[in-house]
mmCIF file of the N, C-alpha and C atoms, coordinates in Angstrom:
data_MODEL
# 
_entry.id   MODEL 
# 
loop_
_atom_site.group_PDB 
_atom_site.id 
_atom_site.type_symbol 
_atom_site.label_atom_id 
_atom_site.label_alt_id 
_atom_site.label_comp_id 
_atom_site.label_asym_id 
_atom_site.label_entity_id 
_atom_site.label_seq_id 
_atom_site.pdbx_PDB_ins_code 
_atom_site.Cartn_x 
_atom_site.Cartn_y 
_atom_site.Cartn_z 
_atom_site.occupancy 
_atom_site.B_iso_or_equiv 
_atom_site.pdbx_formal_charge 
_atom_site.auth_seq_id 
_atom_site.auth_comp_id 
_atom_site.auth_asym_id 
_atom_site.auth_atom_id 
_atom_site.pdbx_PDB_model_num 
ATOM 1   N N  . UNK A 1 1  ? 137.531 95.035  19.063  1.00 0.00 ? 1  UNK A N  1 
ATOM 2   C CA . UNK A 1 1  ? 136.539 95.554  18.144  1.00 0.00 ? 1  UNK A CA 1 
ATOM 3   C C  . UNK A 1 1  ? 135.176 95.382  18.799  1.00 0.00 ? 1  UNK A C  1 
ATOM 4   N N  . UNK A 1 2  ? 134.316 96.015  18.189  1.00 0.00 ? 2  UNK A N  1 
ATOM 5   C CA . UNK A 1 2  ? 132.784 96.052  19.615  1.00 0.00 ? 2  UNK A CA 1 
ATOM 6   C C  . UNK A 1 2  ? 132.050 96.401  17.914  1.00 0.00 ? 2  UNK A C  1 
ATOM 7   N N  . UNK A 1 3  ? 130.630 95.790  18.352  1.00 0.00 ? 3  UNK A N  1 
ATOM 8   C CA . UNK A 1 3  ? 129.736 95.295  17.249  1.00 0.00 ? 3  UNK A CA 1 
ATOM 9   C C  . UNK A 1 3  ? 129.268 96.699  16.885  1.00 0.00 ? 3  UNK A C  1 
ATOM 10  N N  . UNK A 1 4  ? 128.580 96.626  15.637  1.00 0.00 ? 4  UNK A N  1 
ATOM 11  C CA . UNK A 1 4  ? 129.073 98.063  14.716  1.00 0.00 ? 4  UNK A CA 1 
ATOM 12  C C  . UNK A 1 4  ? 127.279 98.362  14.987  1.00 0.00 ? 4  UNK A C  1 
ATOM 13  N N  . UNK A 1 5  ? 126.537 97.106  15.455  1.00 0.00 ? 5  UNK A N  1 
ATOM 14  C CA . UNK A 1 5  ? 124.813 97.896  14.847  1.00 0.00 ? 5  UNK A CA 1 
ATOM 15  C C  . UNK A 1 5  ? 124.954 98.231  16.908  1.00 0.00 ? 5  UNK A C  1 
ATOM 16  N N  . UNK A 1 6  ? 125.686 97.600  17.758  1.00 0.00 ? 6  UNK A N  1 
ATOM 17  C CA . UNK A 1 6  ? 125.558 98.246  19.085  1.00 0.00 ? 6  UNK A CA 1 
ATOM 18  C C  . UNK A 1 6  ? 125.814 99.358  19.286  1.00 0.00 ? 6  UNK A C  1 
ATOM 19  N N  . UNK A 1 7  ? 126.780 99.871  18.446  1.00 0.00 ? 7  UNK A N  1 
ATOM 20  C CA . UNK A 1 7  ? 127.644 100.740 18.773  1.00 0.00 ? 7  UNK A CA 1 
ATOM 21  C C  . UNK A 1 7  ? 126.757 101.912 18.381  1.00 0.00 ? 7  UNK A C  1 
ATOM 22  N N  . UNK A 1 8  ? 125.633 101.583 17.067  1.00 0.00 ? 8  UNK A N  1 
ATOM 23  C CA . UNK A 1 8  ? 124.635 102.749 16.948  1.00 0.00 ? 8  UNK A CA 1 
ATOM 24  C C  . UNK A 1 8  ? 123.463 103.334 17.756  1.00 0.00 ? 8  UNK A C  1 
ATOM 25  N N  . UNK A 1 9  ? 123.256 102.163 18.985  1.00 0.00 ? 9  UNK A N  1 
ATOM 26  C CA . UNK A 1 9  ? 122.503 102.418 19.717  1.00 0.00 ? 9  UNK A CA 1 
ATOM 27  C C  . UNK A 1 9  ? 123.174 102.809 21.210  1.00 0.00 ? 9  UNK A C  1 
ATOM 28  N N  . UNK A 1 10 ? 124.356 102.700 20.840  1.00 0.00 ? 10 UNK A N  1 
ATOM 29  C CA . UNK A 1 10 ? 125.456 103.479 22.070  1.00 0.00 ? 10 UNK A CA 1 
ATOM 30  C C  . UNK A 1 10 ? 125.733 102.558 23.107  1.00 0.00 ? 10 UNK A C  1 
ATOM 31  N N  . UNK A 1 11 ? 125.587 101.335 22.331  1.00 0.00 ? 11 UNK A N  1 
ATOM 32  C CA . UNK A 1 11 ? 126.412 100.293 24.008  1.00 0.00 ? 11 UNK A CA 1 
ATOM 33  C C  . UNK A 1 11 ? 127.583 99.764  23.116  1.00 0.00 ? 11 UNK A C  1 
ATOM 34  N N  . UNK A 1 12 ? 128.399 99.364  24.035  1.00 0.00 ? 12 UNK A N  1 
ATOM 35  C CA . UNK A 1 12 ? 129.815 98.830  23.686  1.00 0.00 ? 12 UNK A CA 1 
ATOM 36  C C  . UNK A 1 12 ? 129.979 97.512  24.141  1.00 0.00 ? 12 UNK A C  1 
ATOM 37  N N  . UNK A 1 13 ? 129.498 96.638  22.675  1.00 0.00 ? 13 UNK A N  1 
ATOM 38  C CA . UNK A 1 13 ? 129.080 95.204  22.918  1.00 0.00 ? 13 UNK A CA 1 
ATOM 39  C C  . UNK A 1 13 ? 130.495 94.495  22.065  1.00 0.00 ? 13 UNK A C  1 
ATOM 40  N N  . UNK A 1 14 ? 131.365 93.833  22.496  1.00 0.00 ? 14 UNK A N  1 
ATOM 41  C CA . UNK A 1 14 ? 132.350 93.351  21.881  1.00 0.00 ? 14 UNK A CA 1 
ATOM 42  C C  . UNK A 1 14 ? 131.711 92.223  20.731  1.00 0.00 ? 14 UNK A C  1 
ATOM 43  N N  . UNK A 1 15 ? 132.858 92.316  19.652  1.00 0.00 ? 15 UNK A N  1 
ATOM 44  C CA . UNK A 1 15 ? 132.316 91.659  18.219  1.00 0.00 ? 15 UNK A CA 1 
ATOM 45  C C  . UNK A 1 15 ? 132.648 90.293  18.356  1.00 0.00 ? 15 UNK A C  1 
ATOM 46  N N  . UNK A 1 16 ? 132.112 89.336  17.900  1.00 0.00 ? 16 UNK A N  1 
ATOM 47  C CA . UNK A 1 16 ? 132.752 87.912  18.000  1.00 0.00 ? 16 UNK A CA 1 
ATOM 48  C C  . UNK A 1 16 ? 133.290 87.097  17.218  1.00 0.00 ? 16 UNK A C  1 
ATOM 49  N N  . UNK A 1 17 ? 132.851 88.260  15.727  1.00 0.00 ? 17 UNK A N  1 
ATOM 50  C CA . UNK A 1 17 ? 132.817 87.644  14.357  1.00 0.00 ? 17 UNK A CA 1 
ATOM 51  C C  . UNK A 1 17 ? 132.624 89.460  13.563  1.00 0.00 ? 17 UNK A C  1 
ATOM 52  N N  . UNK A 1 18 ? 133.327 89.259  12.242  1.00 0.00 ? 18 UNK A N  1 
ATOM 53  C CA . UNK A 1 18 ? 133.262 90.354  11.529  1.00 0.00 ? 18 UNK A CA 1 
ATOM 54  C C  . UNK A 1 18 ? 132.627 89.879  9.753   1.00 0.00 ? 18 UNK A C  1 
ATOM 55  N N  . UNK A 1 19 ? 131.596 90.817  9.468   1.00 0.00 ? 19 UNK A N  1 
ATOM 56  C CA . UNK A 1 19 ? 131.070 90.146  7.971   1.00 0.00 ? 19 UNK A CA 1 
ATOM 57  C C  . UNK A 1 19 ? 131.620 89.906  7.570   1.00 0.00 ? 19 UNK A C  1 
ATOM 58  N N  . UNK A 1 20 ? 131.659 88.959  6.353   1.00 0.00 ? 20 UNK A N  1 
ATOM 59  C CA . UNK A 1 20 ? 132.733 88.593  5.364   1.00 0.00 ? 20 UNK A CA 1 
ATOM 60  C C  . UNK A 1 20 ? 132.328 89.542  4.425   1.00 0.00 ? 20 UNK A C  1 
ATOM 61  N N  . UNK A 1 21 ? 130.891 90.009  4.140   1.00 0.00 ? 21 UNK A N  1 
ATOM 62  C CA . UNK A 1 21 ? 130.350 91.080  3.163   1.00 0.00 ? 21 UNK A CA 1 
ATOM 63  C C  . UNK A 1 21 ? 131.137 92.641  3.547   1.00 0.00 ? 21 UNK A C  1 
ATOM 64  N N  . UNK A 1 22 ? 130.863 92.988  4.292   1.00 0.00 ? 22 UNK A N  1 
ATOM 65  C CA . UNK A 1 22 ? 131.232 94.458  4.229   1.00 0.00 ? 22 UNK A CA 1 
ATOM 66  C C  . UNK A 1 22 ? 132.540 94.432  5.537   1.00 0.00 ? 22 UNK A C  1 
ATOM 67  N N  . UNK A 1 23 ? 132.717 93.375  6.496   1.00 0.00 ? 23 UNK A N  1 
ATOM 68  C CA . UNK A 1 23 ? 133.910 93.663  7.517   1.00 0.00 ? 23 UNK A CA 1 
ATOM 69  C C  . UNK A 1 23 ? 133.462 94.314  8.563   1.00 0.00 ? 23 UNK A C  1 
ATOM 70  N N  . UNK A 1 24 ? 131.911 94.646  9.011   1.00 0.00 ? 24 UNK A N  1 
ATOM 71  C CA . UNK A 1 24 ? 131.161 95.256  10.287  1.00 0.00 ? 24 UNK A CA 1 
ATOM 72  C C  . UNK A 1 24 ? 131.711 94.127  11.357  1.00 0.00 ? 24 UNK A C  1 
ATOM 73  N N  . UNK A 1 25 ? 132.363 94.611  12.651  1.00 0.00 ? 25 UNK A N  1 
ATOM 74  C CA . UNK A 1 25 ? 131.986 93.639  13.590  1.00 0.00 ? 25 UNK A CA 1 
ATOM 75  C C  . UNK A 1 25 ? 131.042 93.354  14.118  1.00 0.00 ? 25 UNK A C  1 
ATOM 76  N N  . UNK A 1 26 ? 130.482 91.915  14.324  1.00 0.00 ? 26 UNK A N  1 
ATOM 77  C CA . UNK A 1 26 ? 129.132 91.589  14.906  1.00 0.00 ? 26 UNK A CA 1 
ATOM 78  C C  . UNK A 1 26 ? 129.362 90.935  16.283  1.00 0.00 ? 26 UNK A C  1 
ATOM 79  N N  . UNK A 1 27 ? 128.623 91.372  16.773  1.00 0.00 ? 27 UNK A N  1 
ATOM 80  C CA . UNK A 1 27 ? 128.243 90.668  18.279  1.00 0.00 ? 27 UNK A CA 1 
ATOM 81  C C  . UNK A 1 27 ? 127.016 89.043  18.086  1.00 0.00 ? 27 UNK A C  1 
ATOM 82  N N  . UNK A 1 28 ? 126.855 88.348  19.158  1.00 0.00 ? 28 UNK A N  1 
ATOM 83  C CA . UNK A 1 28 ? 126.342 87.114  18.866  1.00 0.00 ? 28 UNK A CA 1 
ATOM 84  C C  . UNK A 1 28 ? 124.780 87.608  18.384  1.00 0.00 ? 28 UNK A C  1 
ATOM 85  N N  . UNK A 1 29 ? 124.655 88.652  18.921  1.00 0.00 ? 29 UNK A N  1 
ATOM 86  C CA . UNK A 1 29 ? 122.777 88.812  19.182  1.00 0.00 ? 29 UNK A CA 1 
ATOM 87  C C  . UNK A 1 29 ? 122.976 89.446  17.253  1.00 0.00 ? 29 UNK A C  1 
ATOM 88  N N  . UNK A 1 30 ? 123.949 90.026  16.541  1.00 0.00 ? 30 UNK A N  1 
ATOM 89  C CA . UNK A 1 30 ? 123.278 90.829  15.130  1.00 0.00 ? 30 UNK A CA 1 
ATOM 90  C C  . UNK A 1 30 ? 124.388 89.466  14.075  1.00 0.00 ? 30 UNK A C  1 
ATOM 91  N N  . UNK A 1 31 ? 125.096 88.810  14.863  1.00 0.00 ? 31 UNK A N  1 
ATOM 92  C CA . UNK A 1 31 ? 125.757 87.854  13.440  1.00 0.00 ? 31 UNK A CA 1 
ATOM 93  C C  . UNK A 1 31 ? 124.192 86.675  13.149  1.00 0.00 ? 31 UNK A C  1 
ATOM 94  N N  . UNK A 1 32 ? 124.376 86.977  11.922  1.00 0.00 ? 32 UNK A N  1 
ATOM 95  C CA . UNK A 1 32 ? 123.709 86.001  11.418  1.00 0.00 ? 32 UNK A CA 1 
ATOM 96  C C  . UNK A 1 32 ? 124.775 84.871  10.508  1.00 0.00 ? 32 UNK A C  1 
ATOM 97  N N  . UNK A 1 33 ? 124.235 83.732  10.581  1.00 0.00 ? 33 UNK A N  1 
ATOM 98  C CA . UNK A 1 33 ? 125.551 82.514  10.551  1.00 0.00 ? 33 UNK A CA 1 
ATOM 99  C C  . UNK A 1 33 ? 124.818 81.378  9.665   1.00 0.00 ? 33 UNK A C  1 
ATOM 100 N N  . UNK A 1 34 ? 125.270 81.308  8.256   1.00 0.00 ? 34 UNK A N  1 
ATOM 101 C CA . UNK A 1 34 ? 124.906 80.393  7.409   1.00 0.00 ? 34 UNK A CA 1 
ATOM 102 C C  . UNK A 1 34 ? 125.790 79.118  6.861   1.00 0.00 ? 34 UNK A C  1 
ATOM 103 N N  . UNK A 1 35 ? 125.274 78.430  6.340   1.00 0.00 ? 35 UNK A N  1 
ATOM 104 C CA . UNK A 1 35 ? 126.291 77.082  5.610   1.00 0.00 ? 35 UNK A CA 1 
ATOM 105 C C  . UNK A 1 35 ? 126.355 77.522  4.396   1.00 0.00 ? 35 UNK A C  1 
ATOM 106 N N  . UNK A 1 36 ? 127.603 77.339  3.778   1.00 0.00 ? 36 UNK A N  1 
ATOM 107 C CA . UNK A 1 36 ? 127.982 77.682  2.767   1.00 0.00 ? 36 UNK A CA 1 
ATOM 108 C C  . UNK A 1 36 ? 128.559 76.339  1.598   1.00 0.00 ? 36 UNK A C  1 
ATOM 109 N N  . UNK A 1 37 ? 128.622 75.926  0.798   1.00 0.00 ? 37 UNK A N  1 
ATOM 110 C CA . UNK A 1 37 ? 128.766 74.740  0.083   1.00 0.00 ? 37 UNK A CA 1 
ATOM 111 C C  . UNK A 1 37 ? 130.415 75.097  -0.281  1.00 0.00 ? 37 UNK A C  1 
ATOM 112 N N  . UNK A 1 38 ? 131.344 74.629  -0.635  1.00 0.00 ? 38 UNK A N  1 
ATOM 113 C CA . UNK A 1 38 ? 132.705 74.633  -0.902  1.00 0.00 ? 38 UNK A CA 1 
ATOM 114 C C  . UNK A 1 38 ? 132.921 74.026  -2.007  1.00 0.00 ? 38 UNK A C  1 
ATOM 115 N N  . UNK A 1 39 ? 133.579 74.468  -3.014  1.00 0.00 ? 39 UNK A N  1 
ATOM 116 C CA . UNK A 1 39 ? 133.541 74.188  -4.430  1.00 0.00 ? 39 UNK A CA 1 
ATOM 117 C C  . UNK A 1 39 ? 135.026 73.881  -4.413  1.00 0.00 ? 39 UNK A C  1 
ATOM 118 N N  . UNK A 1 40 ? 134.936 72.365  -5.054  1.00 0.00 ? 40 UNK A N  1 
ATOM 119 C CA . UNK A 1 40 ? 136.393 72.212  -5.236  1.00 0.00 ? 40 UNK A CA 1 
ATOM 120 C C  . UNK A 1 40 ? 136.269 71.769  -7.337  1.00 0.00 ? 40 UNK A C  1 
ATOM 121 N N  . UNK A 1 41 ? 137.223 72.087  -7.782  1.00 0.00 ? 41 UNK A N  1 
ATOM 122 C CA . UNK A 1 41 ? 137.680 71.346  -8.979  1.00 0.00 ? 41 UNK A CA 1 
ATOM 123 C C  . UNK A 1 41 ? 137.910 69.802  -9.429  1.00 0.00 ? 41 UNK A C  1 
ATOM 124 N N  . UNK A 1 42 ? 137.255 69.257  -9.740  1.00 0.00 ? 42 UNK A N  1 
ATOM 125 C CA . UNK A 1 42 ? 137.140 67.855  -10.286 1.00 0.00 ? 42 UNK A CA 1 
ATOM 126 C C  . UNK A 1 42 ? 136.647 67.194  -11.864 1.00 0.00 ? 42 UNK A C  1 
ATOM 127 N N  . UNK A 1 43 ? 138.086 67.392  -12.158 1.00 0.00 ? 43 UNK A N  1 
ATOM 128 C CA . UNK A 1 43 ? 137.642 67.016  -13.664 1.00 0.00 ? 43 UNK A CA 1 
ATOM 129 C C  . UNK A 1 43 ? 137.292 67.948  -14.631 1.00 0.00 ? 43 UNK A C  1 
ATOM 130 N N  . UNK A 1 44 ? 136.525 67.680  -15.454 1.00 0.00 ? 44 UNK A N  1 
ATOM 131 C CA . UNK A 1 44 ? 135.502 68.652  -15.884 1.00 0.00 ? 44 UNK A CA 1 
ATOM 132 C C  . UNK A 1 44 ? 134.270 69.423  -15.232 1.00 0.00 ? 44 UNK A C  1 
ATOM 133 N N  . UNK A 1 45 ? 134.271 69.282  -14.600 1.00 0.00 ? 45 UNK A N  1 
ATOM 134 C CA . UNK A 1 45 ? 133.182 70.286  -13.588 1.00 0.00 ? 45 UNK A CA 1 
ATOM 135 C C  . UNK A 1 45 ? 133.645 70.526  -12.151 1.00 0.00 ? 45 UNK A C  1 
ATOM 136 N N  . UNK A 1 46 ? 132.886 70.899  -11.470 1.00 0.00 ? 46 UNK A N  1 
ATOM 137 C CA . UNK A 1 46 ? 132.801 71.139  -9.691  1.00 0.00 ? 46 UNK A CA 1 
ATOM 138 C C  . UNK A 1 46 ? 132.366 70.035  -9.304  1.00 0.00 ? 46 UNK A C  1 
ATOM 139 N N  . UNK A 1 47 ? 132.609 69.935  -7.861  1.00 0.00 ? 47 UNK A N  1 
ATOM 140 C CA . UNK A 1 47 ? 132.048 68.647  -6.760  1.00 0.00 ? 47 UNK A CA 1 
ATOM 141 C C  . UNK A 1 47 ? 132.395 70.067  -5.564  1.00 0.00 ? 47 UNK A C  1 
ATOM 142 N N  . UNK A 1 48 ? 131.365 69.671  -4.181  1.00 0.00 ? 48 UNK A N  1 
ATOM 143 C CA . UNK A 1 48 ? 131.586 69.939  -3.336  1.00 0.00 ? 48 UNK A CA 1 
ATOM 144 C C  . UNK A 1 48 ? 132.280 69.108  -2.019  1.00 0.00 ? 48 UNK A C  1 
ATOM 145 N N  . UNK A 1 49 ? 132.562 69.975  -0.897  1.00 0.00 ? 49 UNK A N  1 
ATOM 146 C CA . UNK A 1 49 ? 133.488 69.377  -0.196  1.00 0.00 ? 49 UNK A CA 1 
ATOM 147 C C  . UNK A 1 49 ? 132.441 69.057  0.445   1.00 0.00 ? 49 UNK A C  1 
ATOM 148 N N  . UNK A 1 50 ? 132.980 67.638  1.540   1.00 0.00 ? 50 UNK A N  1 
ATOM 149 C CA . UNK A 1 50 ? 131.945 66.715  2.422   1.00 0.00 ? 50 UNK A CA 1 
ATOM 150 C C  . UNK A 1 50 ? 131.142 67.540  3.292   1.00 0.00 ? 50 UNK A C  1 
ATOM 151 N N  . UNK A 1 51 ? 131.421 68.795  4.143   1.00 0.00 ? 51 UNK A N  1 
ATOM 152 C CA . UNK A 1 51 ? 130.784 69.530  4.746   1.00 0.00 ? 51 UNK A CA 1 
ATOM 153 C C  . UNK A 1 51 ? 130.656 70.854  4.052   1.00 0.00 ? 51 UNK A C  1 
ATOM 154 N N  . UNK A 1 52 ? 129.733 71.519  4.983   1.00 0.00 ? 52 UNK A N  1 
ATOM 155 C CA . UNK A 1 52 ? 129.562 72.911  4.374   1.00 0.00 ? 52 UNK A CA 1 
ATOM 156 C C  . UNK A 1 52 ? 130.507 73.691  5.254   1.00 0.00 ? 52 UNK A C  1 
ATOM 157 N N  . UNK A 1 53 ? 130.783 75.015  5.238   1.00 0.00 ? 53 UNK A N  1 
ATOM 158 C CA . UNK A 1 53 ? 131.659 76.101  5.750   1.00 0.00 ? 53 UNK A CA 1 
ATOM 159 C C  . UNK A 1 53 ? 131.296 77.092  6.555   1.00 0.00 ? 53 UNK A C  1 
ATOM 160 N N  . UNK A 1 54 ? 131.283 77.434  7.250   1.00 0.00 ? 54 UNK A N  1 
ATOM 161 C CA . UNK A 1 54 ? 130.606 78.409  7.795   1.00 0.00 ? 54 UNK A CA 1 
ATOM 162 C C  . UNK A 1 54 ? 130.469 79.838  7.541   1.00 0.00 ? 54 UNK A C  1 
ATOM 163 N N  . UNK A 1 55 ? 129.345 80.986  7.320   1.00 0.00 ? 55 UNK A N  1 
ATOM 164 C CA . UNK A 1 55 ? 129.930 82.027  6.827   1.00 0.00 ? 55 UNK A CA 1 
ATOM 165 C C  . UNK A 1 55 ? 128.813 83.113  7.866   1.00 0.00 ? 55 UNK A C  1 
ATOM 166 N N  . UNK A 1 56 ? 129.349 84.142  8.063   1.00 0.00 ? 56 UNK A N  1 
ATOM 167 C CA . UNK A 1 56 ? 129.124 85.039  9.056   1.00 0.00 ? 56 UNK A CA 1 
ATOM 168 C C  . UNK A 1 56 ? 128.744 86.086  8.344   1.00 0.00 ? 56 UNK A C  1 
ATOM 169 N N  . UNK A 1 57 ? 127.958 87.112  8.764   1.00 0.00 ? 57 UNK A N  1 
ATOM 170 C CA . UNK A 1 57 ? 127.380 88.087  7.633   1.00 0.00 ? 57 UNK A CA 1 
ATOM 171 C C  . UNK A 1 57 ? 126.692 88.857  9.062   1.00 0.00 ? 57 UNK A C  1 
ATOM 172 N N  . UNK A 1 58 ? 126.377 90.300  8.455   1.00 0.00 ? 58 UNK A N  1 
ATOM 173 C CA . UNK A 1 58 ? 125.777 91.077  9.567   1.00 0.00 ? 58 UNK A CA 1 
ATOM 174 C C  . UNK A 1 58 ? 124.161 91.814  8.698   1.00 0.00 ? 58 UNK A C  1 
ATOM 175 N N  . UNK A 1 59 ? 123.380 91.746  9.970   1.00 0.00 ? 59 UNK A N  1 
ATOM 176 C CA . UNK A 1 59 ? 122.004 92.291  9.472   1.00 0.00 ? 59 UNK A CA 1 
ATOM 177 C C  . UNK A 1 59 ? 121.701 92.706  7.710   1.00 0.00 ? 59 UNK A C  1 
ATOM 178 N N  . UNK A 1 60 ? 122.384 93.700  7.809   1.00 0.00 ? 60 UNK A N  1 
ATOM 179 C CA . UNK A 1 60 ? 122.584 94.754  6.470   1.00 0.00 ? 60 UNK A CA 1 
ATOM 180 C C  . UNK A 1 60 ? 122.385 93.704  5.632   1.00 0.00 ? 60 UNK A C  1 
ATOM 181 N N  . UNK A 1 61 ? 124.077 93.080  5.297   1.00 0.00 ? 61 UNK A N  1 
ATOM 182 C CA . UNK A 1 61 ? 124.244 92.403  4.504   1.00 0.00 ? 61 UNK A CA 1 
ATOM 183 C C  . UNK A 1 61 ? 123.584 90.994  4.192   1.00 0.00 ? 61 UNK A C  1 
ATOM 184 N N  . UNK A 1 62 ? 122.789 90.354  5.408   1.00 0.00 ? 62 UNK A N  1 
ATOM 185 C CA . UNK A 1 62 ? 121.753 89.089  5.391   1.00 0.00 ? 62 UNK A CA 1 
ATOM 186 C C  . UNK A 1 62 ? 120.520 89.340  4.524   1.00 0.00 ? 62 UNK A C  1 
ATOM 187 N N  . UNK A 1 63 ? 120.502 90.683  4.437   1.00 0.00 ? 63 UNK A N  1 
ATOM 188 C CA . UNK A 1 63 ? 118.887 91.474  4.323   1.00 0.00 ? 63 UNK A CA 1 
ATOM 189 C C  . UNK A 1 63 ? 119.055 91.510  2.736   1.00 0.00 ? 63 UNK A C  1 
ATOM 190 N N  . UNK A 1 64 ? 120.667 92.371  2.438   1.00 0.00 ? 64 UNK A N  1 
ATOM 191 C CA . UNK A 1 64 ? 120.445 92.736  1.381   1.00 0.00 ? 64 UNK A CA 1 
ATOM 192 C C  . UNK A 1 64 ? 120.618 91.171  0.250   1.00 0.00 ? 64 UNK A C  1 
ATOM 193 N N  . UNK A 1 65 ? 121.611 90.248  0.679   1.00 0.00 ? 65 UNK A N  1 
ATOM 194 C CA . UNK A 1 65 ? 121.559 88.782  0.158   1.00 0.00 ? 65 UNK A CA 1 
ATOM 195 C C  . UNK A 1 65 ? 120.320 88.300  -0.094  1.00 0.00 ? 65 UNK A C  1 
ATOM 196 N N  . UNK A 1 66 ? 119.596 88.008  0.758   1.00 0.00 ? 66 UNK A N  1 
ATOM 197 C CA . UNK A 1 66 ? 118.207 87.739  1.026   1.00 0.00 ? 66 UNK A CA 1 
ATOM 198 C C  . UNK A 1 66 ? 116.943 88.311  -0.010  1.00 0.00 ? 66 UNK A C  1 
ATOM 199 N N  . UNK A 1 67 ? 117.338 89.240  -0.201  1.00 0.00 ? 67 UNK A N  1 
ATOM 200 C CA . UNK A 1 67 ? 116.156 89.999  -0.838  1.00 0.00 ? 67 UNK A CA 1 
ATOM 201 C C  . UNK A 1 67 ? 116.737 89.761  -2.393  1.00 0.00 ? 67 UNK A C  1 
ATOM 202 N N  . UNK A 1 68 ? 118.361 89.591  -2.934  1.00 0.00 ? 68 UNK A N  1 
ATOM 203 C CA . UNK A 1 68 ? 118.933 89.589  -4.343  1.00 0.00 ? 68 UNK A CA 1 
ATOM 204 C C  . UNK A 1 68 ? 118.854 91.219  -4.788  1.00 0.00 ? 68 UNK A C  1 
ATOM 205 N N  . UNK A 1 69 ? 118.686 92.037  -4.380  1.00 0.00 ? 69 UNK A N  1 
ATOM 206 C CA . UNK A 1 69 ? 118.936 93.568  -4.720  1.00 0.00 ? 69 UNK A CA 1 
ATOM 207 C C  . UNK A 1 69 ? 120.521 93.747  -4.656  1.00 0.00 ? 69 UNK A C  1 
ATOM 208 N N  . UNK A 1 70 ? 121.132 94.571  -6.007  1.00 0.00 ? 70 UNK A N  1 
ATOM 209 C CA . UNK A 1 70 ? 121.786 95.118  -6.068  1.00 0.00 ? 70 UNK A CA 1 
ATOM 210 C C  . UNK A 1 70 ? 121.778 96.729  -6.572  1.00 0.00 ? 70 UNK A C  1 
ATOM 211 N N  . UNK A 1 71 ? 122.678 97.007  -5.656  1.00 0.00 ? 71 UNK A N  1 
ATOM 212 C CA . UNK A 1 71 ? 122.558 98.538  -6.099  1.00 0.00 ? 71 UNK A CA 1 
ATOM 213 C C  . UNK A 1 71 ? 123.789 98.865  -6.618  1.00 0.00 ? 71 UNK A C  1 
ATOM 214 N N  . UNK A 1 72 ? 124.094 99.693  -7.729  1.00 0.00 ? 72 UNK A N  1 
ATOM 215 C CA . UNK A 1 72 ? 125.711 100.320 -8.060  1.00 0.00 ? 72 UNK A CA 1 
ATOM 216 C C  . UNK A 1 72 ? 125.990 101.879 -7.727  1.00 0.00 ? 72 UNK A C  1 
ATOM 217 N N  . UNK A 1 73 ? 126.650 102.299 -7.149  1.00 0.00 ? 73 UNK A N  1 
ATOM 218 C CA . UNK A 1 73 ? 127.765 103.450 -6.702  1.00 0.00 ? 73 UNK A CA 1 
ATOM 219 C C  . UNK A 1 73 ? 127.313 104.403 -7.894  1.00 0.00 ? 73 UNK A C  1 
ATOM 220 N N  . UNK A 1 74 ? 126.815 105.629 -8.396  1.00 0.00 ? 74 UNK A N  1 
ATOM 221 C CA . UNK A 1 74 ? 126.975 106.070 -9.017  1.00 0.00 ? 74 UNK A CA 1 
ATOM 222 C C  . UNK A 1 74 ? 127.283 107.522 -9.485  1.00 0.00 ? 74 UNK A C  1 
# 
């Protein structure tokens, strides 16, 4: 698989990681790479797990997280 924002500027940059948001493959230079908290069940409420998780996301989808805009299909 080869990174999806290279591939628009016409080089064929292999992916290293694919969004978890939309499934674009990303190359190292367009993944953007956050900590994520892990929710486990305890009791009556949540607790998180000792570390965070890692989560992979591409431009688009960092931008559109980032900003809290949603748009619907219509």
């Amino acid at each position: 698989m080869h990174c999806y924002e290279c591939a628009l500027q016409d080089s064929a940059t292999p992916a290293v990681a694919a969004c978890v948001r939309c499934g674009c493959g990303v190359c190292l230079k367009h993944a953007k790479v956050a900590e994520q908290l892990v929710h486990h069940e305890a009791g009556l409420g949540q607790t998180y797990g000792p570390r965070a998780a890692r989560r992979v996301t591409c431009q688009t989808c960092h931008d559109a997280e980032a900003s809290g805009q949603v748009r619907h299909a219509g």
